[in-house]
N, C-alpha and C positions, 0 to 999 in steps of 0.2 A: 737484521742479523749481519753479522760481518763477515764477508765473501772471503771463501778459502783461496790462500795462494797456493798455486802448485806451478814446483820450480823444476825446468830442464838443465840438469849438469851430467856434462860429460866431457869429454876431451875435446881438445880441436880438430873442426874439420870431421864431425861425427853428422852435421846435419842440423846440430841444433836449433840453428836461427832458421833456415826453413822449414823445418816442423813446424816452428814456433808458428810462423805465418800460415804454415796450411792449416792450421787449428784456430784461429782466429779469422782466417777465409781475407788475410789484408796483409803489401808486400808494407807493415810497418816495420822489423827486423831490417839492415844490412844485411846482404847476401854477397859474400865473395868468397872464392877458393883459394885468398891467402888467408893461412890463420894466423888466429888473432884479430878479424875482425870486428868479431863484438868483444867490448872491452866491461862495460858499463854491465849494472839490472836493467831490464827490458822491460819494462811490464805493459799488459794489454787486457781487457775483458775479452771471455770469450763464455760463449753461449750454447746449452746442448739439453734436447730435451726441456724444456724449461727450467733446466739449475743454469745459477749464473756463478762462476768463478775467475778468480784473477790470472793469468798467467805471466811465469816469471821467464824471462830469456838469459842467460848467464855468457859468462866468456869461460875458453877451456883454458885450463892452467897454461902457462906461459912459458918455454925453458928453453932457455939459447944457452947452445954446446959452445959454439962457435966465438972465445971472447972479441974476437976480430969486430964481429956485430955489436958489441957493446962500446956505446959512446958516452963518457964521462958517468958510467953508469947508472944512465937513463933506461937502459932496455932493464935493469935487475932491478931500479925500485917501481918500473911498471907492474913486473913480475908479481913483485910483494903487493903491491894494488891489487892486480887482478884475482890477486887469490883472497885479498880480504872480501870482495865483491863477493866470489863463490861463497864463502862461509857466510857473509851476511846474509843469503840469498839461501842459504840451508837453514840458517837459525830461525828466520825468517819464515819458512814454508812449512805447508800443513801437510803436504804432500808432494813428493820426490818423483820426477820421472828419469830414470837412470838410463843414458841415451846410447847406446855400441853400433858400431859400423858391423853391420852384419859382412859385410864383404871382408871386412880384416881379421876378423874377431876376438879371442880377446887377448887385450896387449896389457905390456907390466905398468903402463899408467891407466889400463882400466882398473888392474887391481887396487893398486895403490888409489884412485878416487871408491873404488866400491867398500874402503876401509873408511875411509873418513865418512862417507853419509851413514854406512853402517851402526858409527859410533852417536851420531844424530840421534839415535830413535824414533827417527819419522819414518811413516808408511811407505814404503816405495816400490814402484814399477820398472819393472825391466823390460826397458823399450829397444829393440832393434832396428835399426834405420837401415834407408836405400835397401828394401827389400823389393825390390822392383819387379820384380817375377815369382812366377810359385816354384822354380829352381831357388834361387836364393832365400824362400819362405821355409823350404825346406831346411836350409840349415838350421833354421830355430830349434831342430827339434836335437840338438846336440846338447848332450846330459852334462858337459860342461859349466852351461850355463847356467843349469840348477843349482853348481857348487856354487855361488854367491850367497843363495837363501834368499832371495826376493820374488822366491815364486815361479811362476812359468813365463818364460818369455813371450813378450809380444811383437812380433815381427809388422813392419811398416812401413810405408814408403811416401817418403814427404812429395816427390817430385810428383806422382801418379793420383798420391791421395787413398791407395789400396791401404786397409789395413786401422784407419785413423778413426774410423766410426765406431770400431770395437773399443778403440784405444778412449776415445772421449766418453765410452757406454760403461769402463773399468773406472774411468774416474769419476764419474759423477755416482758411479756405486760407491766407489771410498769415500766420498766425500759426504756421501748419505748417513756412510757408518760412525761418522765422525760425533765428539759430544759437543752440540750447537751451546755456545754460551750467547747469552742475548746481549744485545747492545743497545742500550739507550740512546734514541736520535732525536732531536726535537722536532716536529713537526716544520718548523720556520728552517732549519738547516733542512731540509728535504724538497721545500721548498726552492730554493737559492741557486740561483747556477752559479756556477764556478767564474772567478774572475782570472780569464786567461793571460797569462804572463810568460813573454820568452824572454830568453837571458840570450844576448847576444853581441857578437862584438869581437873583435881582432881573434886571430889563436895567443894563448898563453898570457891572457890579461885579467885569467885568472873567475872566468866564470865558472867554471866545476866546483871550483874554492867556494865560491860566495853562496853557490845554491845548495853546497854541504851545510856551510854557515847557519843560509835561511832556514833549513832542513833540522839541527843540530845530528846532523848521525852521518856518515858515511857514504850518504844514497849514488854518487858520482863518482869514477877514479878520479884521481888527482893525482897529477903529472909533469915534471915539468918539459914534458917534450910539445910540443906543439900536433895540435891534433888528434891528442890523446882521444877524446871526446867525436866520433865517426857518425853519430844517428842523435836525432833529436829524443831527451828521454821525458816524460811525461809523470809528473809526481802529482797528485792531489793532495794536499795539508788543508790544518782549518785553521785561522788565526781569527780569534776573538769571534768564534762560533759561527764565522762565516768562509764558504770556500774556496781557495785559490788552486789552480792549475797551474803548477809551473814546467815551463818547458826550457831542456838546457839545449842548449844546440851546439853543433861543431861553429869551431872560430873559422872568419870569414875570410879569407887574401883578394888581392886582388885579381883578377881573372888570368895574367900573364905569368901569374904564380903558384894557379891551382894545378896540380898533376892529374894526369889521366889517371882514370881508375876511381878508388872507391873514395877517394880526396874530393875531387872533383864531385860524384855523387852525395857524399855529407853536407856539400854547401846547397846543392839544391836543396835539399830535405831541410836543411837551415831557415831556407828563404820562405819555403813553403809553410813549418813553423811561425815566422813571423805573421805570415798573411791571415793564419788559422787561430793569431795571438788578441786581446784586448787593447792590451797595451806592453810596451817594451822595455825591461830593463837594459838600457845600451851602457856596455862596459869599457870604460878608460882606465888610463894608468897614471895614476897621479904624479911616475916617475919619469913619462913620458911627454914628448909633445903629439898635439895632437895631428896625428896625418890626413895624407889625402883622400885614403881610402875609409877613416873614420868619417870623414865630410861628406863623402859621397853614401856610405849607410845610414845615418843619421839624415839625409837629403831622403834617400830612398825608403825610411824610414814614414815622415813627416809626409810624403805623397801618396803612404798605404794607407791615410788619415789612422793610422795606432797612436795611443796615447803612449806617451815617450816620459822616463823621467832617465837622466844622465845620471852615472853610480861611476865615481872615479877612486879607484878599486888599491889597494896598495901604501895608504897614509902611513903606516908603520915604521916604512922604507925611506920617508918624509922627514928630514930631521927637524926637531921647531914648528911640526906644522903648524899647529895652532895659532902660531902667529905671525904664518903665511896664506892664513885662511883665504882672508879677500881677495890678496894679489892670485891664486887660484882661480876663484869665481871671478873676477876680472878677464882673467886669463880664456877662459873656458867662453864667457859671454863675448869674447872678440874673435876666435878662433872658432866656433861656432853658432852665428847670428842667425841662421835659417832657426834652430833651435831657441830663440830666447826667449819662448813663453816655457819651456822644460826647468821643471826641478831640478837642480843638481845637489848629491849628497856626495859629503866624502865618508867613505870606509874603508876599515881592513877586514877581509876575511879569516884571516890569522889571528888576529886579536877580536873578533869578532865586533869589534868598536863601530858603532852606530848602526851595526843589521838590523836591530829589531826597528830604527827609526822607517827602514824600505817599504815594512808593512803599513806604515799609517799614509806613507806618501801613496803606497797603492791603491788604499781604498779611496785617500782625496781625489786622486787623478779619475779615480771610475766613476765616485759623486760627478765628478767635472764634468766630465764624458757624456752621461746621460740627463745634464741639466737641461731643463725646458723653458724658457720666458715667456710671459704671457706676453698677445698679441698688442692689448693695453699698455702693458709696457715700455715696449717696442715704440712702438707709434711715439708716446711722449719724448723714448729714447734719441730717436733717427731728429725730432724736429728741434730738441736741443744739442743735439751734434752739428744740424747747418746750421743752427746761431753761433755756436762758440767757435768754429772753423771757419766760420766767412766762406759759406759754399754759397755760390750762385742760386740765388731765390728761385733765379727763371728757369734754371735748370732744374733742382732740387725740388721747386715745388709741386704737391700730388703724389713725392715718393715716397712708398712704404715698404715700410723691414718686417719680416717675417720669418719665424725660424719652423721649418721645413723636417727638419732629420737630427737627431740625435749618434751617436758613437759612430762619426763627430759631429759635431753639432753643426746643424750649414744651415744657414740664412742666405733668405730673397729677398733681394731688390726687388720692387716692383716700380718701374718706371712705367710714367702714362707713353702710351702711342705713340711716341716721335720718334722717329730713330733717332735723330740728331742728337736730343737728352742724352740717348743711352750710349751714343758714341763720347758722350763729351765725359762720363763718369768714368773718370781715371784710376789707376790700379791704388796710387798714391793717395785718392780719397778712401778706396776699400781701406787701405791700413792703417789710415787714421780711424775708421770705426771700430775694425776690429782692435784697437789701441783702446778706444773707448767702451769697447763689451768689455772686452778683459777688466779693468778698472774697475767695473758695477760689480760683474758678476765671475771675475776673477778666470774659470775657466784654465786653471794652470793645468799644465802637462798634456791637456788636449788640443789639438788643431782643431781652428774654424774656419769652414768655409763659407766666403759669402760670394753671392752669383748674383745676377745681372738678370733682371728677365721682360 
């Protein structure tokens, strides 16, 4: 059956994204006291009684007085983002939790949002936050709040947790009353876990674009201010009946350029995304060169063993690209060599030109990821690599290759008892094997490691 979404919209700074986490019982939301924080859809499971439902986190509509604050009118077309978010997040949901500061109560843009879900027709709750004592629970009971027509309000407190047991015990009653249409799953997709994939890479090179792209619909703002994008956001799609998890994440700087505060915060939650990832779409710009700080993610990358494919993002922008193609992948394989067992695709996210090719590279790279050789193999493999390398007999001979662990794949030497042997096998002979694994059994887009033992 397909799990009801139920989506938090309110204004800014009402609470919402820490509801959202006290209900889900995880700090996965941004929590900060400037608004505007959450910009992006949130989504998370959460669990009650034994119903399981989706929940949606939204951002409050966005509205700077002040044109002073507005720079090349970046803050007004965020604006217009953020509010496409809300609505898609309305259209979207089965059920409405309509979120007021109990402490302020109600202001002319509560009214003005309780018009537009009104018009919705979806079921909705009228939720009162930071009710943190039975002094302020008492307000609830002001016949104000009746005028909306959503019912009796439900007073609650994110920070304490008072109030939220009732609130989870109202929704899983609506979502009971709801008419369940069924959903066809196949047995082998239920089966399947998801192939986890973060999008990551510089601010403003244009991953919220690409993962709308992969997505076809809106799921991400899109921005051109840098940092648009504040908390890793987590999408499950299914491409060709099998499932992928993608995760966007905020763009990375380098550390003397991150700002205190919740800047700073998004790149953790970035890095932590990657570590929680399969494997990594790392984003370039095809109109850029590549820097320092891409060398060193893609480094830091390829030492989390994630399977990496490089998406140089922007071709559109490209005049003739086509037939500046190689000089590119020239380009890209000399500027970053720690990488040159990585895919590299070029696309625009605007034109959408060659997205749908990222999905067949992903599932190649995951094949990769979890290939296994047999030990018979091996063996004939390692003894015709010391013939065609001219590796010392006396030292090489009695050693056997072994592969050990999959995502990534890591092989063992096994050298007999001398130490001396195992001092004498150079880092230099490991990369002429792994030169020769790759070759049989290709292994593109994943790191292998091989060890000494």
């Amino acid at each position: 059956m397909p799990l009801k979404k139920v989506a938090l919209i309110g204004r800014v700074n009402v609470g919402k994204s820490t509801l959202f986490n006290c209900l889900i019982e995880q700090p996965k939301a941004l929590v900060s006291s400037l608004p505007g924080t959450t910009r992006d859809r949130n989504y998370a499971h959460c669990w009650w009684r034994g119903e399981e439902f989706i929940l949606v986190d939204t951002a409050g509509p966005i509205k700077t007085k002040n044109k002073k604050q507005k720079i090349k009118n970046f803050t007004e077309s965020l604006e217009v983002a953020v509010r496409r978010q809300i609505e898609l997040a309305i259209s979207e949901a089965d059920l409405i939790l309509f979120i007021l500061d109990i402490k302020a109560g109600i202001l002319p843009v509560d009214q003005e949002i309780a018009r537009s879900i009104r018009k919705s027709g979806k079921p909705i709750i009228l939720v009162l936050n930071q009710a943190d004592n039975q002094k302020l629970r008492k307000l609830a009971d002001d016949p104000d709040y009746l005028k909306f027509g959503f019912g009796q309000p439900m007073p609650v407190s994110a920070i304490n947790g008072s109030g939220t047991g009732d609130l989870l015990d109202e929704i899983v009653k609506k979502i009971g009353q709801f008419k369940k249409t069924e959903q066809i799953v196949s047995s082998e997709r239920l089966e399947l876990s998801p192939a986890k994939v973060a999008i990551i890479g510089r601010p403003n090179v244009g991953k919220s674009s690409l993962l709308n792209a992969l997505l076809g619909e809106e799921r991400v703002v899109v921005s051109s201010v840098p940092h648009t994008t504040r908390e890793p956001i987590d999408t499950l799609i299914y491409h060709q009946d099998r499932p992928i998890l993608l995760i966007d994440t905020a763009g990375i700087r380098r550390r003397a350029k991150i700002r205190n505060g919740i800047e700073q915060i998004g790149v953790k939650k970035s890095l932590v995304a990657a570590k929680r990832s399969d494997l990594i779409l790392f984003i370039l710009e095809a109109t850029n060169l590549v820097s320092h700080q891409d060398k060193a993610l893609v480094d830091l990358v390829i030492k989390s063993g994630r399977g990496l494919i490089l998406v140089a993002n922007k071709i559109d922008l490209v005049e003739n690209f086509e037939s500046k193609n190689f000089k590119f992948i020239e380009y890209y394989q000399n500027n970053l060599p720690m990488a040159w067992w990585a895919p590299i695709i070029f696309v625009s996210a605007k034109t959408k030109e060659n997205i749908k090719k990222i999905f067949d590279l992903i599932w190649a790279v995951r094949e990769n990821q979890q290939r296994e050789i047999e030990s018979e193999e091996l063996k004939n493999f390692i003894e015709s690599v010391v013939i065609k390398n001219n590796f010392a007999k006396s030292i090489w001979q009695g050693v056997k290759l072994i592969q050990i662990e999959i995502k990534p794949p890591k092989f063992l030497l096994k050298v007999p008892k001398i130490v001396l042997k195992k001092k004498q096998i150079h880092q230099a002979q490991l990369n002429i094997i792994e030169k020769e694994i790759r070759k049989i059994w290709h292994f593109e887009g994943t790191p292998l490691i091989i060890k000494t033992l």
